[in-house]
mmCIF entry with sequence, helices, sheets and N, C-alpha, C, O atoms, coordinates in Angstrom:
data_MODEL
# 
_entry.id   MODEL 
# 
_entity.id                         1 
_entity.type                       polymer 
_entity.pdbx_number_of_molecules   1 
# 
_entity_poly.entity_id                      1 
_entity_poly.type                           'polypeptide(L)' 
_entity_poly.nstd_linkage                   no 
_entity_poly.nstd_monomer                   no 
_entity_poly.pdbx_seq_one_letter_code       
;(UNK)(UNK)(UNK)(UNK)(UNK)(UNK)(UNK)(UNK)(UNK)(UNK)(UNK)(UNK)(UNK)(UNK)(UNK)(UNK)
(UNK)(UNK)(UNK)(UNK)(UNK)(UNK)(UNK)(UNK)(UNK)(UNK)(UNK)(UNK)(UNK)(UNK)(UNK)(UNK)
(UNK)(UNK)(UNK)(UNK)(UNK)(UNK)(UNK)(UNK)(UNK)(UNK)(UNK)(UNK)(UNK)(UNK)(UNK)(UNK)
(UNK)(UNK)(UNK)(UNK)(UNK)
;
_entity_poly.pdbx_seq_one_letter_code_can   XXXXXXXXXXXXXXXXXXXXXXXXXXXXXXXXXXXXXXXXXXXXXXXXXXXXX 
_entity_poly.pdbx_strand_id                 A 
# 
loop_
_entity_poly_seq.entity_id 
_entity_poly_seq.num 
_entity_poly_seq.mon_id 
_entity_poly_seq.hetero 
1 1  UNK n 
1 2  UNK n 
1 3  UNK n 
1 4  UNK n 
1 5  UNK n 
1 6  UNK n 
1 7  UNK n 
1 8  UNK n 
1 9  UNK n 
1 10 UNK n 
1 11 UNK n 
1 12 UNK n 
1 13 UNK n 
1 14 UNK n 
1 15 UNK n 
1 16 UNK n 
1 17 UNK n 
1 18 UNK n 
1 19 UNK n 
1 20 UNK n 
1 21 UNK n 
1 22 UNK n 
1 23 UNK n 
1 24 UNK n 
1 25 UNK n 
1 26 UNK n 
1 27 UNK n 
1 28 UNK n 
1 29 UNK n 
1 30 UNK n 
1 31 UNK n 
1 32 UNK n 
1 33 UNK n 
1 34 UNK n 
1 35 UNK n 
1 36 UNK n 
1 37 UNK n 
1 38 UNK n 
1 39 UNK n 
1 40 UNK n 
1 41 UNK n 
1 42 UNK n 
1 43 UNK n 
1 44 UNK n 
1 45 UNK n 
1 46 UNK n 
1 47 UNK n 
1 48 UNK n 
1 49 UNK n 
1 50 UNK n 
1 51 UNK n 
1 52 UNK n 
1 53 UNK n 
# 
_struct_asym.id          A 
_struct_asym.entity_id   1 
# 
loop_
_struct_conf.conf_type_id 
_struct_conf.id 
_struct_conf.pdbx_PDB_helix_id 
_struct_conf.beg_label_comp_id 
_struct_conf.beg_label_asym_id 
_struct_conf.beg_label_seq_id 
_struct_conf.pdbx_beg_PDB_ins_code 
_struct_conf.end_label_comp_id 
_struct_conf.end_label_asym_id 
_struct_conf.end_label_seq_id 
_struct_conf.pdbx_end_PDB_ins_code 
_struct_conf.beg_auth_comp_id 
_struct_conf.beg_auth_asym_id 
_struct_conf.beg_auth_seq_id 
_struct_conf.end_auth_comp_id 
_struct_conf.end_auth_asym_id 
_struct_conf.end_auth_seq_id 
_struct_conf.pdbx_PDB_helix_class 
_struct_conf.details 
_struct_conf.pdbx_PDB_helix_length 
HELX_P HELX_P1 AA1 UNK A 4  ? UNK A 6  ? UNK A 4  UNK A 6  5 ? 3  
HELX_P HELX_P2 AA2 UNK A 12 ? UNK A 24 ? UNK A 12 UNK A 24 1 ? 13 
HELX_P HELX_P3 AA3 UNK A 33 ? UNK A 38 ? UNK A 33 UNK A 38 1 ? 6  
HELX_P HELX_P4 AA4 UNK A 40 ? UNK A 44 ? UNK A 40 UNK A 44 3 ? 5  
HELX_P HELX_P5 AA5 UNK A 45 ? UNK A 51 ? UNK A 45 UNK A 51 1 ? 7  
# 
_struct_conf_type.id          HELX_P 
_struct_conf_type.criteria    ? 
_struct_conf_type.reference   ? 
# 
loop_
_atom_site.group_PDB 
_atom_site.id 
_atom_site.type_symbol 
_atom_site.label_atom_id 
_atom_site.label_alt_id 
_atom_site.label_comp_id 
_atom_site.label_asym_id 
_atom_site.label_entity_id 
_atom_site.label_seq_id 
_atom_site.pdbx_PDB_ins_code 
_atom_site.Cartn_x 
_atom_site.Cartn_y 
_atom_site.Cartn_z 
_atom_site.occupancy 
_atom_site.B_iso_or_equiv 
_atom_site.pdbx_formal_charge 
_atom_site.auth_seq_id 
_atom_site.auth_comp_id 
_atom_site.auth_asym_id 
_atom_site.auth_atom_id 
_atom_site.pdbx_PDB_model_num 
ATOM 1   N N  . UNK A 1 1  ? -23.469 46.184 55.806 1.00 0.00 ? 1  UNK A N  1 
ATOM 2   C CA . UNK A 1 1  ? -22.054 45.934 55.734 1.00 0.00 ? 1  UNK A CA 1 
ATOM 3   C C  . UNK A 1 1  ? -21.605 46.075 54.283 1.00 0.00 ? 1  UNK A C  1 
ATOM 4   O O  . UNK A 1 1  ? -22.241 45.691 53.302 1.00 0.00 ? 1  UNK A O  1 
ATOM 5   N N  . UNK A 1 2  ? -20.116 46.837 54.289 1.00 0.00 ? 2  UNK A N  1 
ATOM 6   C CA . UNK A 1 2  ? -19.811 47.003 52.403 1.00 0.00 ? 2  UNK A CA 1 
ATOM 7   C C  . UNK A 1 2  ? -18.692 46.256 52.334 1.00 0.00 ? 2  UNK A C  1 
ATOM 8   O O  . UNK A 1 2  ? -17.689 46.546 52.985 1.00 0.00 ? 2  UNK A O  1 
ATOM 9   N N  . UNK A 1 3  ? -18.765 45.189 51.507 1.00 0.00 ? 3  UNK A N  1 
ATOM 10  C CA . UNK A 1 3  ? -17.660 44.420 50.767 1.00 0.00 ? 3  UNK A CA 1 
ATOM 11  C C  . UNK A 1 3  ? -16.659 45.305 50.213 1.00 0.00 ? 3  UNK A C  1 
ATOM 12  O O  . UNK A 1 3  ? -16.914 45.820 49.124 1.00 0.00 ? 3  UNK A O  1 
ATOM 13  N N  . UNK A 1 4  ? -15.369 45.612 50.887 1.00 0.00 ? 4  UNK A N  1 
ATOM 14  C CA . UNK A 1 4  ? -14.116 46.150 50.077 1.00 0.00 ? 4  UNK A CA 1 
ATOM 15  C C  . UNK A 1 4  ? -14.220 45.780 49.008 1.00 0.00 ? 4  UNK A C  1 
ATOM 16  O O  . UNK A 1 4  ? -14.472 46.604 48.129 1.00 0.00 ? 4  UNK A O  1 
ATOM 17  N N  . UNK A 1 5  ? -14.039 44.168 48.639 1.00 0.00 ? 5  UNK A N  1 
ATOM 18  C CA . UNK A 1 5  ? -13.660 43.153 47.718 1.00 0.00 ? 5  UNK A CA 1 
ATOM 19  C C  . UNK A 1 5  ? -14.472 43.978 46.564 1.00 0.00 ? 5  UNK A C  1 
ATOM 20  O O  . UNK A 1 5  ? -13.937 43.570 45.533 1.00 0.00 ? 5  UNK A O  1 
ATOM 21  N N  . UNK A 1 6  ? -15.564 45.002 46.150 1.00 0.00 ? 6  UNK A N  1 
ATOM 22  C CA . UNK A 1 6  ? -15.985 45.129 45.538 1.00 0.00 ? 6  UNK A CA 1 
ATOM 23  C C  . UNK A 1 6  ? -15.876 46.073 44.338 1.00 0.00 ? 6  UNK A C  1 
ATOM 24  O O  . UNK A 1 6  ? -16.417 46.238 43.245 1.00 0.00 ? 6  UNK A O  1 
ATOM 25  N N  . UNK A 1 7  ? -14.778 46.680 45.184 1.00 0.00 ? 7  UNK A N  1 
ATOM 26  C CA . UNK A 1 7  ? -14.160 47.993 44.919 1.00 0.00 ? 7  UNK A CA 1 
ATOM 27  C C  . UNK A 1 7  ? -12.671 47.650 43.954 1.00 0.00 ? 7  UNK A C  1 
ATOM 28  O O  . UNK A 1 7  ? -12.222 48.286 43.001 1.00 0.00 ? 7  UNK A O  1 
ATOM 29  N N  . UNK A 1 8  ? -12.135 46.383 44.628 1.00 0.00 ? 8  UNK A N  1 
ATOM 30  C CA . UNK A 1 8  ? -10.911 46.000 44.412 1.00 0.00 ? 8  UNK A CA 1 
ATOM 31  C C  . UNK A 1 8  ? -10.877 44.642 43.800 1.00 0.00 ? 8  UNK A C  1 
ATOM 32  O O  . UNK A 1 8  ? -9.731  44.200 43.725 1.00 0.00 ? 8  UNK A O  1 
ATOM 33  N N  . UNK A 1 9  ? -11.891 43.783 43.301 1.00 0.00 ? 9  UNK A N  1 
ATOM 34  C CA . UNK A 1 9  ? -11.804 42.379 43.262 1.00 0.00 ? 9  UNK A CA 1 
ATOM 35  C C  . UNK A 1 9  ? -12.355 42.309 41.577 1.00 0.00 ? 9  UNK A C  1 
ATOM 36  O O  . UNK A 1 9  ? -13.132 41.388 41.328 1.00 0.00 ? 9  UNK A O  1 
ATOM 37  N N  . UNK A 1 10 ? -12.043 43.085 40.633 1.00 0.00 ? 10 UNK A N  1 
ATOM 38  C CA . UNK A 1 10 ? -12.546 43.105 39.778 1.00 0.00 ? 10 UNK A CA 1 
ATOM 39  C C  . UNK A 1 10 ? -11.214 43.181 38.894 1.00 0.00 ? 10 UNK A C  1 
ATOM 40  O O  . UNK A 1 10 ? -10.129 43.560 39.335 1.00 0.00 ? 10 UNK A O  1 
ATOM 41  N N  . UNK A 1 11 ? -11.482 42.717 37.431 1.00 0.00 ? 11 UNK A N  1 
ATOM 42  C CA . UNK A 1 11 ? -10.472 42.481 35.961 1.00 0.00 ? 11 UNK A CA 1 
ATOM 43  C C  . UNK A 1 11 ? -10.183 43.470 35.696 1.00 0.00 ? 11 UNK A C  1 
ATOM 44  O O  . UNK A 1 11 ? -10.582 44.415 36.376 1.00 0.00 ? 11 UNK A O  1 
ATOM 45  N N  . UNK A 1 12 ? -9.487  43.634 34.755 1.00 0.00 ? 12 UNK A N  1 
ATOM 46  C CA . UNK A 1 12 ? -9.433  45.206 33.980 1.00 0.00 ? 12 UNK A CA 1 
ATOM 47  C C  . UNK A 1 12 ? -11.002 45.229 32.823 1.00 0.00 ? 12 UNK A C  1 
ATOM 48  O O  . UNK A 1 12 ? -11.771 46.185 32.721 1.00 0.00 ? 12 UNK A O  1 
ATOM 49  N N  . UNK A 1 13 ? -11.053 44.626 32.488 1.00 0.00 ? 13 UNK A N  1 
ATOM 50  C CA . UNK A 1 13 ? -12.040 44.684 31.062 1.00 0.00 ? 13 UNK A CA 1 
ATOM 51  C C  . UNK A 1 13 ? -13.378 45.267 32.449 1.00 0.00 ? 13 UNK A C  1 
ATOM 52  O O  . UNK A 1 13 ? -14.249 46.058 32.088 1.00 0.00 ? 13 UNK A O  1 
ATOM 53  N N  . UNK A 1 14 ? -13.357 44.862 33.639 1.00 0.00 ? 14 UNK A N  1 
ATOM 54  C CA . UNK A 1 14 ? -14.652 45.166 34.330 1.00 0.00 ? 14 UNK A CA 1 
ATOM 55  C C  . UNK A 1 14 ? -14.379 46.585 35.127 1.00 0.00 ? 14 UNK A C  1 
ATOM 56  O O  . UNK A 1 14 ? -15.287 47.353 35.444 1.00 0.00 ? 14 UNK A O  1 
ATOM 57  N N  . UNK A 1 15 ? -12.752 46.844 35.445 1.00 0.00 ? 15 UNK A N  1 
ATOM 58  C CA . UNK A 1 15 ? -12.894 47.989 35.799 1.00 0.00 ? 15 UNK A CA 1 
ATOM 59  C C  . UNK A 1 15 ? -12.634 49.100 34.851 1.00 0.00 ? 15 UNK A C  1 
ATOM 60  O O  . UNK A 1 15 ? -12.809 50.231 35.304 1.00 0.00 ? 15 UNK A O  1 
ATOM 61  N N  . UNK A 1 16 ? -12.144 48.955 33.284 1.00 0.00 ? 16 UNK A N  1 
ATOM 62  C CA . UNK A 1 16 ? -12.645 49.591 32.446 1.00 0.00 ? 16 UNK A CA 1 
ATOM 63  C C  . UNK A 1 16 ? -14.039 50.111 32.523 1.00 0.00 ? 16 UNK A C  1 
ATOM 64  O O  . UNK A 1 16 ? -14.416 51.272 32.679 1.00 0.00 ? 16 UNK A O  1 
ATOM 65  N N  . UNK A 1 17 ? -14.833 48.849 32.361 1.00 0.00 ? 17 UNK A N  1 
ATOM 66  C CA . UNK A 1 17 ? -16.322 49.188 32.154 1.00 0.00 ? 17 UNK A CA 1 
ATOM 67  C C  . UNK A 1 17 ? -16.947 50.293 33.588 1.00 0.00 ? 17 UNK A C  1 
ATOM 68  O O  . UNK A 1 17 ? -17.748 51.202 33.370 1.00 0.00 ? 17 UNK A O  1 
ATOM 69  N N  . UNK A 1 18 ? -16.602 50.096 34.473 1.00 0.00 ? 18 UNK A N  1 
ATOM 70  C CA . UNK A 1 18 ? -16.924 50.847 35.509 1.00 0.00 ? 18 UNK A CA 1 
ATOM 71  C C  . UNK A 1 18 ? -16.486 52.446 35.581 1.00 0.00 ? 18 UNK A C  1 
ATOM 72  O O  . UNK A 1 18 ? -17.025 53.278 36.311 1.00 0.00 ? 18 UNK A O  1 
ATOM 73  N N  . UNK A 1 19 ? -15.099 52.760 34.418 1.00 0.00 ? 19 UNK A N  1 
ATOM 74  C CA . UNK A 1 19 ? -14.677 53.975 34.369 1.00 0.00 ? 19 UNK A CA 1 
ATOM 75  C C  . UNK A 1 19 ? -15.445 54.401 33.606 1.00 0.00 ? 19 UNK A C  1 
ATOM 76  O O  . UNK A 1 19 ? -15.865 55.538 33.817 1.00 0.00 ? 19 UNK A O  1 
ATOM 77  N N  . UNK A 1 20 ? -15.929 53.651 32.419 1.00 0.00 ? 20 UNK A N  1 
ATOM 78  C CA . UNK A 1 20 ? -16.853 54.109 31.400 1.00 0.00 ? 20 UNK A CA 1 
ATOM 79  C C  . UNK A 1 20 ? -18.328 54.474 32.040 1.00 0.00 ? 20 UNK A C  1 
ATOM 80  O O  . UNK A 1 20 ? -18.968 55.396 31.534 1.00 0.00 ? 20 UNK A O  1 
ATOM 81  N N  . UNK A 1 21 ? -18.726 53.924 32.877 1.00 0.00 ? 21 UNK A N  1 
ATOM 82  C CA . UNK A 1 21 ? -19.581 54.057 32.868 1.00 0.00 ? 21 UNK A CA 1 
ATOM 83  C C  . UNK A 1 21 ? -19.823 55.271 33.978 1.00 0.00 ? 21 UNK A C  1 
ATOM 84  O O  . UNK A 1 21 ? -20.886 55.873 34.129 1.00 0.00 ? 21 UNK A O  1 
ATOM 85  N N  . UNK A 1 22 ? -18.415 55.524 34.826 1.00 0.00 ? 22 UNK A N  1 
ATOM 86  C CA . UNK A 1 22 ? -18.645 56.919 36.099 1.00 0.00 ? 22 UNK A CA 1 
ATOM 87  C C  . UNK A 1 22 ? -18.177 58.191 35.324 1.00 0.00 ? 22 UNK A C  1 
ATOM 88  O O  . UNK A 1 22 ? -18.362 59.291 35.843 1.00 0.00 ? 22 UNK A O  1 
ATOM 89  N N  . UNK A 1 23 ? -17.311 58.040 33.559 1.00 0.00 ? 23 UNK A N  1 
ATOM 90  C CA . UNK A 1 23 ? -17.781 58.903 32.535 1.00 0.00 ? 23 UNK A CA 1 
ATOM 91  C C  . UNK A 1 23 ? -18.401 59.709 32.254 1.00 0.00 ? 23 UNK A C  1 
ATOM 92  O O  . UNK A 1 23 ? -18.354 60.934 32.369 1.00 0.00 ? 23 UNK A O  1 
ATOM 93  N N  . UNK A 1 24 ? -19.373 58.670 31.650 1.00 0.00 ? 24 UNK A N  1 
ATOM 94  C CA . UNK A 1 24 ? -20.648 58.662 31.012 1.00 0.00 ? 24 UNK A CA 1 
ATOM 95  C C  . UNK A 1 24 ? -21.975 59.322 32.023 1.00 0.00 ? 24 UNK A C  1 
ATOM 96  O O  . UNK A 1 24 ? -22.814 60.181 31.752 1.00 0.00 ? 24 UNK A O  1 
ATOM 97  N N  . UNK A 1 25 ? -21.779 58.626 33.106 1.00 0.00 ? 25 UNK A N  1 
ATOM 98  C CA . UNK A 1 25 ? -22.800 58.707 33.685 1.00 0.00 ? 25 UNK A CA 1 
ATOM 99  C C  . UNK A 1 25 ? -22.858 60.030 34.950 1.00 0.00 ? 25 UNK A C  1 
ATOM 100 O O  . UNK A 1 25 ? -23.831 60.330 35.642 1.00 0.00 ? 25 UNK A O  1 
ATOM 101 N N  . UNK A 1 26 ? -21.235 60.770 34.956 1.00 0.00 ? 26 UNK A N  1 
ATOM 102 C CA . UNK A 1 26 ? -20.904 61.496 36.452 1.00 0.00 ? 26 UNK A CA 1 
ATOM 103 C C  . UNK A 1 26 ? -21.572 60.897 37.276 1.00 0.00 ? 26 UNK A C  1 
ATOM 104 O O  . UNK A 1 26 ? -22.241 61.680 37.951 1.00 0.00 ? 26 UNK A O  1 
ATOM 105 N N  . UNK A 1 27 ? -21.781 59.262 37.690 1.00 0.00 ? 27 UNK A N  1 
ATOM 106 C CA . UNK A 1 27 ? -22.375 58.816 39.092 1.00 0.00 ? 27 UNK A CA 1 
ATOM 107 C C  . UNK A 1 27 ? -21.479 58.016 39.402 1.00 0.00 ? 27 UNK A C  1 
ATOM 108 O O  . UNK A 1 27 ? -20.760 57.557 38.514 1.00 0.00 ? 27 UNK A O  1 
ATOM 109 N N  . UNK A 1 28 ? -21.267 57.578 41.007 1.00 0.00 ? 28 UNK A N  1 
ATOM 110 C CA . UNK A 1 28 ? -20.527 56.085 40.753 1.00 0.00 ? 28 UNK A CA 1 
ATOM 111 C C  . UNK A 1 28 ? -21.485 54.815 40.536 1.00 0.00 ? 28 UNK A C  1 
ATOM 112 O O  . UNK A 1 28 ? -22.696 54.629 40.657 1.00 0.00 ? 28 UNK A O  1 
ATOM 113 N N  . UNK A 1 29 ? -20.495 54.104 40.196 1.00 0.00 ? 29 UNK A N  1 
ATOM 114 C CA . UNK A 1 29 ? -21.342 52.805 39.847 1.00 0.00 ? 29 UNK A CA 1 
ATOM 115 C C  . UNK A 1 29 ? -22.096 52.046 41.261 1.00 0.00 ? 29 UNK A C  1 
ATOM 116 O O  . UNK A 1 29 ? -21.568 52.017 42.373 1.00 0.00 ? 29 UNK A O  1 
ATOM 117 N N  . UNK A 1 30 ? -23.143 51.587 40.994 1.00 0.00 ? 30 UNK A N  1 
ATOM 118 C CA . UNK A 1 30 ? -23.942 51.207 42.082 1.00 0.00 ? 30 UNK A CA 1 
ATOM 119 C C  . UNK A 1 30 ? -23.497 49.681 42.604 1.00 0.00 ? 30 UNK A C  1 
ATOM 120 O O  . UNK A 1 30 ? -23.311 48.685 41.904 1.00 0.00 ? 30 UNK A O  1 
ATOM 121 N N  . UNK A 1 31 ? -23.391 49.808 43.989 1.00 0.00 ? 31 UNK A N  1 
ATOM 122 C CA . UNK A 1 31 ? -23.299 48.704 44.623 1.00 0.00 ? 31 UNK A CA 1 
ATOM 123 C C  . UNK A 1 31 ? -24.209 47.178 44.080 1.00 0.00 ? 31 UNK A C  1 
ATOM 124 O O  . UNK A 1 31 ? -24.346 46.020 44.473 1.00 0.00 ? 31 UNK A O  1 
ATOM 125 N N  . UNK A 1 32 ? -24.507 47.725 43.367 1.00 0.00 ? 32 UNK A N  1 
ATOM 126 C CA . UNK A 1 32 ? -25.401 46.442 43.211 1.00 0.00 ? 32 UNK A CA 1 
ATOM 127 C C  . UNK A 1 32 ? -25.078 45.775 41.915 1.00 0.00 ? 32 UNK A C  1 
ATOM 128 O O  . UNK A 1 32 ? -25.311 44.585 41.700 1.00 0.00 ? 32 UNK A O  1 
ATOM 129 N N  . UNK A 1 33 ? -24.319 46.916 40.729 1.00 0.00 ? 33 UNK A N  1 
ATOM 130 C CA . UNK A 1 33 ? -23.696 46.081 39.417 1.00 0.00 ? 33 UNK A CA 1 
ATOM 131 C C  . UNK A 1 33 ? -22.706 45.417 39.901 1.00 0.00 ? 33 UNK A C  1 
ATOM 132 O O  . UNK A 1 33 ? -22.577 44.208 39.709 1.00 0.00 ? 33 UNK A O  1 
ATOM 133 N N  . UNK A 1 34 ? -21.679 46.312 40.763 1.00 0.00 ? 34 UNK A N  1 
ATOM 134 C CA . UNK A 1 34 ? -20.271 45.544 41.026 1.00 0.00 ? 34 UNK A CA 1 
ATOM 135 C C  . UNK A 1 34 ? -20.898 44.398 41.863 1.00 0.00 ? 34 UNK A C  1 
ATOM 136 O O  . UNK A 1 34 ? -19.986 43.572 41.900 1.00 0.00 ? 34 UNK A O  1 
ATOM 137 N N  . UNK A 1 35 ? -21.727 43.994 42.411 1.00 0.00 ? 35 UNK A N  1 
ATOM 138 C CA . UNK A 1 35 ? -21.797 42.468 43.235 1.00 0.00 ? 35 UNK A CA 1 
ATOM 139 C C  . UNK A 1 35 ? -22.197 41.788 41.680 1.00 0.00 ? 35 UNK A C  1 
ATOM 140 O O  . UNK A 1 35 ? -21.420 40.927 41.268 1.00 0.00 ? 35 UNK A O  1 
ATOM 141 N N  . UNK A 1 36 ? -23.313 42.132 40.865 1.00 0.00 ? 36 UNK A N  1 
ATOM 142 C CA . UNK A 1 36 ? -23.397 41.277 39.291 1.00 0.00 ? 36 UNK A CA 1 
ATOM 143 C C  . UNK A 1 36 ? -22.605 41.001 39.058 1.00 0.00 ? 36 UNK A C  1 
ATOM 144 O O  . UNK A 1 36 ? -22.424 39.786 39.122 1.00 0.00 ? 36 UNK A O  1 
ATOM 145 N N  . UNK A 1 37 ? -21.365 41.955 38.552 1.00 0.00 ? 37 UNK A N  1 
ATOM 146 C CA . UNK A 1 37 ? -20.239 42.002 37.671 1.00 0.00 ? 37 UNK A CA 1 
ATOM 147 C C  . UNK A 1 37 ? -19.390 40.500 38.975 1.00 0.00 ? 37 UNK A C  1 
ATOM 148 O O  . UNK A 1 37 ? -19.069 39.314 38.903 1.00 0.00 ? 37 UNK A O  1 
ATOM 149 N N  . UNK A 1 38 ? -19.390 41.340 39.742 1.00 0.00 ? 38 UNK A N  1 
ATOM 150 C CA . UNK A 1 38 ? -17.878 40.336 40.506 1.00 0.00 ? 38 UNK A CA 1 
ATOM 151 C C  . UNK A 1 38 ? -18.602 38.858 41.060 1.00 0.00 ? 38 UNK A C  1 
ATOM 152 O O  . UNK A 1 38 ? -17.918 37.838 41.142 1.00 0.00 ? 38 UNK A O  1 
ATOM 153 N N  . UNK A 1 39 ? -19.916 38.872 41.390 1.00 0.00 ? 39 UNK A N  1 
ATOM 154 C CA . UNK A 1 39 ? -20.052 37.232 41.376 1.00 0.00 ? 39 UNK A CA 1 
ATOM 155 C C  . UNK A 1 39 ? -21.587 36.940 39.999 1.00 0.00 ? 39 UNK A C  1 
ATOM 156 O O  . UNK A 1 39 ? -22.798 36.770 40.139 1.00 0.00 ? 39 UNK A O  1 
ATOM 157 N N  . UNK A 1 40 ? -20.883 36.996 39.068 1.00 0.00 ? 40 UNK A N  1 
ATOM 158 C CA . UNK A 1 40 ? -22.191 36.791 38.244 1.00 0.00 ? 40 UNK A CA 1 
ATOM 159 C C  . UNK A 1 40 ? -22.581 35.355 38.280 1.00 0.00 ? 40 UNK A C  1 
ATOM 160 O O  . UNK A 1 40 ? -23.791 35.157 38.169 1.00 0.00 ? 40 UNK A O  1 
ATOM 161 N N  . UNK A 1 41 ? -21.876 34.395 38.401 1.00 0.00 ? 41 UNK A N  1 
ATOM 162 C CA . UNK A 1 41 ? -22.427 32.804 38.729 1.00 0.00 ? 41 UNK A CA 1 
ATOM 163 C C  . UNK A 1 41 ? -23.450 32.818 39.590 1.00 0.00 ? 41 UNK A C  1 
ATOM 164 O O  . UNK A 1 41 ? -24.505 32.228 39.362 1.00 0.00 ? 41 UNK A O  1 
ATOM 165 N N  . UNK A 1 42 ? -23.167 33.635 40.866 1.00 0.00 ? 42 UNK A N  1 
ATOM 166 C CA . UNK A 1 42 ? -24.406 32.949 41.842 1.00 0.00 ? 42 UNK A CA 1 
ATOM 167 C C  . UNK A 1 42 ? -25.334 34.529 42.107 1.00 0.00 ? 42 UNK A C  1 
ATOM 168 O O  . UNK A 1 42 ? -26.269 34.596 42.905 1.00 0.00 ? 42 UNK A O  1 
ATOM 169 N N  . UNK A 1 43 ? -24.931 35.513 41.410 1.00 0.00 ? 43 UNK A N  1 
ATOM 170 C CA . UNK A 1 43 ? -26.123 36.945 42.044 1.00 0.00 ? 43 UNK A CA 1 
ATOM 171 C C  . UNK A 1 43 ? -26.368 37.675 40.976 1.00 0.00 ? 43 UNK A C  1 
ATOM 172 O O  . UNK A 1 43 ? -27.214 38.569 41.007 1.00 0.00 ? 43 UNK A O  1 
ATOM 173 N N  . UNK A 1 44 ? -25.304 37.244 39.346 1.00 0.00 ? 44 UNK A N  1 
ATOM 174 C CA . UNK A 1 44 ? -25.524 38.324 38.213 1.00 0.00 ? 44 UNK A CA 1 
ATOM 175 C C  . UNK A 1 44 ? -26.140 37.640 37.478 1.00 0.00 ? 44 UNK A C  1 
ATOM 176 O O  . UNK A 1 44 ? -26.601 38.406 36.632 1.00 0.00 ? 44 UNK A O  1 
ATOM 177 N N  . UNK A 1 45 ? -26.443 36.646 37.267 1.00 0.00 ? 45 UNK A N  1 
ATOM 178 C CA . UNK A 1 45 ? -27.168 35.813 36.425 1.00 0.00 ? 45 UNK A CA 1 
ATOM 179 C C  . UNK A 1 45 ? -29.175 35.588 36.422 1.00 0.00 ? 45 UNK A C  1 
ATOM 180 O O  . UNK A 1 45 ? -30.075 35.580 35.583 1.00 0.00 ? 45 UNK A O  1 
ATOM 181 N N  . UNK A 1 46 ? -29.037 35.446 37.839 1.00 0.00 ? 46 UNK A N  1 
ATOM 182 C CA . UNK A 1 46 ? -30.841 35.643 38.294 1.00 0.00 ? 46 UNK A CA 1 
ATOM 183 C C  . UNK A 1 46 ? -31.144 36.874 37.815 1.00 0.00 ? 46 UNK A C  1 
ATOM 184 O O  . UNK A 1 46 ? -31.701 37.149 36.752 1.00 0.00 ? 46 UNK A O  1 
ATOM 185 N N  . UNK A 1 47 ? -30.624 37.817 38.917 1.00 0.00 ? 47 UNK A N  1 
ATOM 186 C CA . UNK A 1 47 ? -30.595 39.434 39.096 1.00 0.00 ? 47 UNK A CA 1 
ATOM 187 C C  . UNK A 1 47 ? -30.612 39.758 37.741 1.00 0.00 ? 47 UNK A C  1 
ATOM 188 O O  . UNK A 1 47 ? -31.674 40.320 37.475 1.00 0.00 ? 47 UNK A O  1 
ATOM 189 N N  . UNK A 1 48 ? -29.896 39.643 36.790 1.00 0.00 ? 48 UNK A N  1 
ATOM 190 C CA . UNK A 1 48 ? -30.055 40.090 35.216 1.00 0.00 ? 48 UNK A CA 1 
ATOM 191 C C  . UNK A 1 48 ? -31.671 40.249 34.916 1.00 0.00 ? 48 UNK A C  1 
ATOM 192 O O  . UNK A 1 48 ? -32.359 41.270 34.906 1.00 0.00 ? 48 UNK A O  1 
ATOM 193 N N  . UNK A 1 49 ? -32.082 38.674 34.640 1.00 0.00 ? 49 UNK A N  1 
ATOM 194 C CA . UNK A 1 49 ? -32.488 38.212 34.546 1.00 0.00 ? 49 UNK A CA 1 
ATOM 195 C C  . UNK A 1 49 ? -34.184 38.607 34.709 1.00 0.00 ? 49 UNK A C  1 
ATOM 196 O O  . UNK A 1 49 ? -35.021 38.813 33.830 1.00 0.00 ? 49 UNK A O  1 
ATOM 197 N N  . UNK A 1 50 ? -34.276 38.615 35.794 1.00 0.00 ? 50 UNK A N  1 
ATOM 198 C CA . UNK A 1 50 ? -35.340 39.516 36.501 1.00 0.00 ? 50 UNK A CA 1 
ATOM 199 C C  . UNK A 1 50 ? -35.289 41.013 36.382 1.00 0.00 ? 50 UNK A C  1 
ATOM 200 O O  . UNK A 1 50 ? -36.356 41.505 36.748 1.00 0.00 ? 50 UNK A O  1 
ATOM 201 N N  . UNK A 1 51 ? -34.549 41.753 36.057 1.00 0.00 ? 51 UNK A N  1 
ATOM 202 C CA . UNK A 1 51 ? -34.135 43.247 35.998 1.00 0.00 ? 51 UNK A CA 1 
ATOM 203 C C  . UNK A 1 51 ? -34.875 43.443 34.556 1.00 0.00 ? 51 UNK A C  1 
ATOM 204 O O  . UNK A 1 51 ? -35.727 44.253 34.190 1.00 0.00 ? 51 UNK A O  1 
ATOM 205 N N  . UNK A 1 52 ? -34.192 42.349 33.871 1.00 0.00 ? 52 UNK A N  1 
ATOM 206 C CA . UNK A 1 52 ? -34.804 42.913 32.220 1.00 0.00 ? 52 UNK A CA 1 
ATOM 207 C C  . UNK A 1 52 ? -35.819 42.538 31.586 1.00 0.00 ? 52 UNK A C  1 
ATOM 208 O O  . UNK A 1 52 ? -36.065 42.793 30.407 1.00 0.00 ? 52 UNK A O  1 
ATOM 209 N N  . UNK A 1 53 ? -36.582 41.797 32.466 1.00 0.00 ? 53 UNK A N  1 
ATOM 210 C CA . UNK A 1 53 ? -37.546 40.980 31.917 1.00 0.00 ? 53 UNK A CA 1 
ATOM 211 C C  . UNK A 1 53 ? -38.913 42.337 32.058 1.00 0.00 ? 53 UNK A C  1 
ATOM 212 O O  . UNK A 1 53 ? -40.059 42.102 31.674 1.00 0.00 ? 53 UNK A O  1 
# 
């Protein structure tokens, strides 16, 4: 199932960063930053976390 909200539930400073980065990158941004970015309290904070370690 895909969260609309994910597409649409974001700041400017975050959907800046998301233009920058489909730029930069010619990809779209992956389903899985925009859930970081839009709930980082309870899924971007672990997930970081573990990603960079």
């Amino acid at each position: 199932m895909r969260l609309r909200i994910l597409d649409t539930g974001h700041g400017f400073g975050t959907k800046a960063l998301f233009a920058l980065i489909r730029t930069v990158s010619r990809q779209p941004v992956l389903d899985v930053v925009k859930l970081a970015k839009y709930r980082a309290d309870f899924y971007g904070g672990p997930i970081t976390t573990v990603l960079q370690s």
